[in-house]
ZANUBA-117197 format. One line per field, with one value per residue (C-alpha): x, y, z; chain; residue in three letters; residue number from 1. Coordinates in nm, 4 decimals, padded with zeros to 6 digits. Layout:
% ZANUBA-117197
u (X, ...)
v (Y, ...)
w (Z, ...)
cadena (A, ...)
residuo (ALA, ...)
num (NUM, ...)
***
This chain:
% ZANUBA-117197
u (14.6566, 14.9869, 15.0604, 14.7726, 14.8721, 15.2196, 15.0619, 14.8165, 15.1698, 15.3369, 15.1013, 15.0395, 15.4344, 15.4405, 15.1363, 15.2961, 15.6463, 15.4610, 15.3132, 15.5858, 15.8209, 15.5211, 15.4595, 15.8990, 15.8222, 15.5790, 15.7125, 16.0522, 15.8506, 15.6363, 15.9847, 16.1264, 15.8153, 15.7907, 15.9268, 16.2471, 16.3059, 16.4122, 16.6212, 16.8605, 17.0307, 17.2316, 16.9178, 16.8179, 17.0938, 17.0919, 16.7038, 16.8524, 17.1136, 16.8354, 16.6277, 16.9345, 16.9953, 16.6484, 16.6147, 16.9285, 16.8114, 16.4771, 16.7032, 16.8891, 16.5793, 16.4481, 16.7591, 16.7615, 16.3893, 16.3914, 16.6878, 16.5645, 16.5281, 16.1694, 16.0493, 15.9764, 15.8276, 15.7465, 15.9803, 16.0218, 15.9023, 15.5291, 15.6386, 15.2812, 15.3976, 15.6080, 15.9473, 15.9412, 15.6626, 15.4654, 15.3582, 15.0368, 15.0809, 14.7194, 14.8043, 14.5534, 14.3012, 14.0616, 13.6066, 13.3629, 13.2859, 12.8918, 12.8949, 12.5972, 12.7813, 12.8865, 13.2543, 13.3329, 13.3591, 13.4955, 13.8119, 14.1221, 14.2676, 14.5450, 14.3784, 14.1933, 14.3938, 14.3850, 14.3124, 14.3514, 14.2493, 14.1016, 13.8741, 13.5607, 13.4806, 13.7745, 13.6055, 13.8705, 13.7704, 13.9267, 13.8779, 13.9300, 13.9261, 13.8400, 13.9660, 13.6699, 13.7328, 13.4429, 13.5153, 13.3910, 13.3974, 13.4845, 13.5275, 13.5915, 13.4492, 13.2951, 13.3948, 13.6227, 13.7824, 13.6739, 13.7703, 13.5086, 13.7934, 13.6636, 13.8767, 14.0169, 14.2363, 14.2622, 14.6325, 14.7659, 14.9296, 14.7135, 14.3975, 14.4457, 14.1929, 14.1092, 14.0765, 14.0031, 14.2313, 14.0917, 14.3277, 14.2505, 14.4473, 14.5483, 14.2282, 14.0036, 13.9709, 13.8830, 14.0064, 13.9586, 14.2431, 14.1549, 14.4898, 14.5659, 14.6424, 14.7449, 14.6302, 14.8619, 14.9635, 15.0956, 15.3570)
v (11.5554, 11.7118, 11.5394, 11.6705, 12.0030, 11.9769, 11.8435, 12.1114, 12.3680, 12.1883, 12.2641, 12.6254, 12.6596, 12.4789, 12.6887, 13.0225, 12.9082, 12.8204, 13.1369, 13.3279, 13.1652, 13.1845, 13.5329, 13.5809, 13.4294, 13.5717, 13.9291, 13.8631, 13.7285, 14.0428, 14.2584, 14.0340, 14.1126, 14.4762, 14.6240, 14.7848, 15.1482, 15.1461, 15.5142, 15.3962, 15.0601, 15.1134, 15.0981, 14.7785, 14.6232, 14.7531, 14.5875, 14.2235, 14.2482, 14.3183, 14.0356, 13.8435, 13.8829, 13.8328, 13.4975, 13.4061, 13.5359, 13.3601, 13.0341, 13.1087, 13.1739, 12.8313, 12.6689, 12.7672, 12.6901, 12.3376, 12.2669, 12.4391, 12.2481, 12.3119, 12.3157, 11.9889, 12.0784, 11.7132, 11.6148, 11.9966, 12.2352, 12.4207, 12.7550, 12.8561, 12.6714, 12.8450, 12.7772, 12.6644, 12.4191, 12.5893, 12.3004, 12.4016, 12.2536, 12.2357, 12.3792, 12.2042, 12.3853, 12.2828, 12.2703, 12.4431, 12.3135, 12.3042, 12.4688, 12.2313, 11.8798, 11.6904, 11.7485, 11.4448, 11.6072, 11.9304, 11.9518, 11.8024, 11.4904, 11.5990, 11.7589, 11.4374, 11.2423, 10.8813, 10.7459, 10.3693, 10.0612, 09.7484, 09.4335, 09.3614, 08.9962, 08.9790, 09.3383, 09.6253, 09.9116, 10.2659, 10.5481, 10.9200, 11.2509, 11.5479, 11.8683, 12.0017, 11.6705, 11.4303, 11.0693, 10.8511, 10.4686, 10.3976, 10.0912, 10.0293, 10.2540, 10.4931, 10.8643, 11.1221, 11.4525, 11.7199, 11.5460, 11.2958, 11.0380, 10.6886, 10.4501, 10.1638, 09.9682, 09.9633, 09.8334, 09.8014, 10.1385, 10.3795, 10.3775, 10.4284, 10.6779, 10.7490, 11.0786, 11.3537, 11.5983, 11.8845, 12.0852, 12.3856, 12.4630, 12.8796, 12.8374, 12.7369, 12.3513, 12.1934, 11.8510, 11.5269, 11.2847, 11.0131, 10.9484, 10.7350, 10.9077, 10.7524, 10.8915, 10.6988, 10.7389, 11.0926, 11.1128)
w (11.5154, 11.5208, 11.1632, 11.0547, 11.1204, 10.9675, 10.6322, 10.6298, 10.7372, 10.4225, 10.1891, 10.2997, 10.2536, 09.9278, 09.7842, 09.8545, 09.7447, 09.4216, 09.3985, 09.4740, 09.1927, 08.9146, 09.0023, 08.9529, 08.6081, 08.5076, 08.5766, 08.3800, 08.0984, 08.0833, 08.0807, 07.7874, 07.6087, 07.5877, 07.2631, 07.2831, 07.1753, 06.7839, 06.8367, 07.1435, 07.0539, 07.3611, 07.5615, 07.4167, 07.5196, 07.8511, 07.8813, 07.7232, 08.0008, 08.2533, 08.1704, 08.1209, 08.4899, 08.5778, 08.4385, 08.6242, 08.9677, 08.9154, 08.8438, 09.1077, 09.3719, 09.2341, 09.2818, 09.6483, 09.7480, 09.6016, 09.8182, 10.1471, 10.4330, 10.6046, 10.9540, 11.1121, 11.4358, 11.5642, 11.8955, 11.9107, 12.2136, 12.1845, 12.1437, 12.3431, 12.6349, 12.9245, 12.9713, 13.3620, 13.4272, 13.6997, 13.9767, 14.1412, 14.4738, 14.6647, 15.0044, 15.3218, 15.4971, 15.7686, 15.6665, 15.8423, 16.1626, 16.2150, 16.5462, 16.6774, 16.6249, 16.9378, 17.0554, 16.9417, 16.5694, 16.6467, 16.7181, 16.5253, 16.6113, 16.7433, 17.0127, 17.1173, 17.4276, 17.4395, 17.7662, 17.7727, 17.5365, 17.6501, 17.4753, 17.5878, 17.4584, 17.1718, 17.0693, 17.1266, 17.2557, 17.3021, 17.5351, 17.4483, 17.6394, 17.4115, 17.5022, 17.6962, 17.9393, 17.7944, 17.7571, 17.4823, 17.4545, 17.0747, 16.8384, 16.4825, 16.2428, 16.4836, 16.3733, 16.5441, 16.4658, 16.2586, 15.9131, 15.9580, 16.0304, 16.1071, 16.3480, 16.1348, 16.3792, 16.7828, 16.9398, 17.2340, 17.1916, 16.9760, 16.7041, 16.3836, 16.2001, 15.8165, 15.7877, 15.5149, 15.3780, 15.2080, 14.9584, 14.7766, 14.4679, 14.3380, 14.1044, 14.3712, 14.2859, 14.5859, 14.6031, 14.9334, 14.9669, 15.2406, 15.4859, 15.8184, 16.0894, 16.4580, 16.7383, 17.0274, 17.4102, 17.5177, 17.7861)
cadena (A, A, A, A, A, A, A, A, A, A, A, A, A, A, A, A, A, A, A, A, A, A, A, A, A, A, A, A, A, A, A, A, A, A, A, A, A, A, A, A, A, A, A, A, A, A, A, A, A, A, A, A, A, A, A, A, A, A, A, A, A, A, A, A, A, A, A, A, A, A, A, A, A, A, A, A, A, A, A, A, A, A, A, A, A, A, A, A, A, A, A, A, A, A, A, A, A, A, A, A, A, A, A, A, A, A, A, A, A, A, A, A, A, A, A, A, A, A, A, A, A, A, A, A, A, A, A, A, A, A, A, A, A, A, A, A, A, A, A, A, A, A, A, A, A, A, A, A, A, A, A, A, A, A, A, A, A, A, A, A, A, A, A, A, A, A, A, A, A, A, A, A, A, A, A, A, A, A, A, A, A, A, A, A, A, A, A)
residuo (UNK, UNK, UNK, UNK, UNK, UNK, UNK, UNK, UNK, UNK, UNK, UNK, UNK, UNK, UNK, UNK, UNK, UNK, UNK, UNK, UNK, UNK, UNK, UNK, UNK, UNK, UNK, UNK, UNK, UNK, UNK, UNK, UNK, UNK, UNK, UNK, UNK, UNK, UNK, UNK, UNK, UNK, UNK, UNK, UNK, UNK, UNK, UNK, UNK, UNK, UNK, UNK, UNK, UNK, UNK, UNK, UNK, UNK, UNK, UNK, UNK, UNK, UNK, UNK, UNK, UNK, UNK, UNK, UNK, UNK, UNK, UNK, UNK, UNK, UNK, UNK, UNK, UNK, UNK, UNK, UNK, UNK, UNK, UNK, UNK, UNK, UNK, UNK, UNK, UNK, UNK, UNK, UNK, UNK, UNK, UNK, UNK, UNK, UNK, UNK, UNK, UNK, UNK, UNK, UNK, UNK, UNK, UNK, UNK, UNK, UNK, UNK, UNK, UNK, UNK, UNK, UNK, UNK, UNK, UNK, UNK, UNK, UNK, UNK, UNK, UNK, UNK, UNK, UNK, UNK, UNK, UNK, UNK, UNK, UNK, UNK, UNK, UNK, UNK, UNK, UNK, UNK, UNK, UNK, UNK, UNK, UNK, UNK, UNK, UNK, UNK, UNK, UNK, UNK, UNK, UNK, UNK, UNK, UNK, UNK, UNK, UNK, UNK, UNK, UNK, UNK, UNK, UNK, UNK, UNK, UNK, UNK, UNK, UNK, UNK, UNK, UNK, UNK, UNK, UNK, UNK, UNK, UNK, UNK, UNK, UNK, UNK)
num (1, 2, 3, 4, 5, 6, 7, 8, 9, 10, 11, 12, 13, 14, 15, 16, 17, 18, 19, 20, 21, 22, 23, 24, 25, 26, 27, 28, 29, 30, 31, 32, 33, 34, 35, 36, 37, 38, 39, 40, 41, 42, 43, 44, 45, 46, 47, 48, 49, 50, 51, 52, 53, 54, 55, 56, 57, 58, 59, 60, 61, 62, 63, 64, 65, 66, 67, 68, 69, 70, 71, 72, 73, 74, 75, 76, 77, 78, 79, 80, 81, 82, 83, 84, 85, 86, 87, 88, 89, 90, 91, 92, 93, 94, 95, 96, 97, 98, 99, 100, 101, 102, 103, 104, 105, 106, 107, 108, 109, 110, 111, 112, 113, 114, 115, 116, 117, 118, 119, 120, 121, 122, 123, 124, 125, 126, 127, 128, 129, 130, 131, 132, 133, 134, 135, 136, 137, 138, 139, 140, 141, 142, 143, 144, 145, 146, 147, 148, 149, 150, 151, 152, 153, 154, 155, 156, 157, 158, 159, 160, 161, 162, 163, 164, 165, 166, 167, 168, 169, 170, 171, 172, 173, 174, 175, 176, 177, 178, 179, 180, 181, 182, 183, 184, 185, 186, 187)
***
């Protein structure tokens, strides 16, 4: 596309050049032709010297253009583009919280307390507190938090949970990124 563009830039260039140097010849051929005044000699002489100089500048203006150099703008900076590249970084911010869901899925992980992990039959289970004091029994893949994070692993030490991260860039795109986040043993 771009060498498309400096073809078609070329040939614009080229045409008007063209024009430009037929219209030169054209006008110092129309000054060579008009009859000289038969009463002033001196005048006549004055016009052959004109046209004389003429011709020579039109050589001249030739001479330069077929030489010139022109614009190559490939591997060269869009002039439309800003200097400084601008990086629009999303900043986080936290959804909606449907006031009627359990606590369970209100409040931020953070906020949750882990109380103790144990297996039941090779099955690992954890225990959480929630800040209003309920406890919940969870395994694998049940949900927790307010980012509808699911638990992906239970240790001896913590739970990991996938949760979503909601970003909102300055034009208003909202964009989800899935992360892990650990929710261990507070001292």
């Amino acid at each position: 596309m771009n060498i498309n563009i400096n073809i078609k830039f070329i040939y614009m260039l080229t045409t008007l050049l063209l024009f430009c140097i037929s219209t030169d010849i054209l006008y110092s051929q129309q000054i060579s032709d008009q009859p000289a005044a038969a009463d002033d000699s001196k005048q006549v002489d004055e016009n052959s010297q004109n046209n004389q100089d003429d011709i020579d500048l039109d050589l001249f203006i030739k001479d330069i253009y077929s030489k010139e150099k022109f614009y190559n703008p490939i591997d060269k900076r869009d002039p439309f583009q800003p200097f400084l590249n601008v990086v629009d970084e999303p900043t986080e911010y936290d959804p909606e919280i449907d006031p009627l869901a359990p606590p369970i899925k209100r409040y931020k992980l953070n906020q949750f307390k882990l109380v103790g992990v144990f297996w039941l039959e090779n099955t690992p289970q954890a225990m959480v507190m929630d800040p209003e004091n309920n406890t919940y029994m969870l395994n694998i893949g049940d949900e927790v938090g307010n980012r509808e994070g699911k638990i992906v692993e239970i240790r001896e030490n913590g739970i990991s949970v996938q949760e979503k991260k909601y970003f909102i860039n300055s034009e208003g795109l909202k964009t989800i990124r899935l992360s892990n986040s650990i929710l261990a043993f507070k001292k």
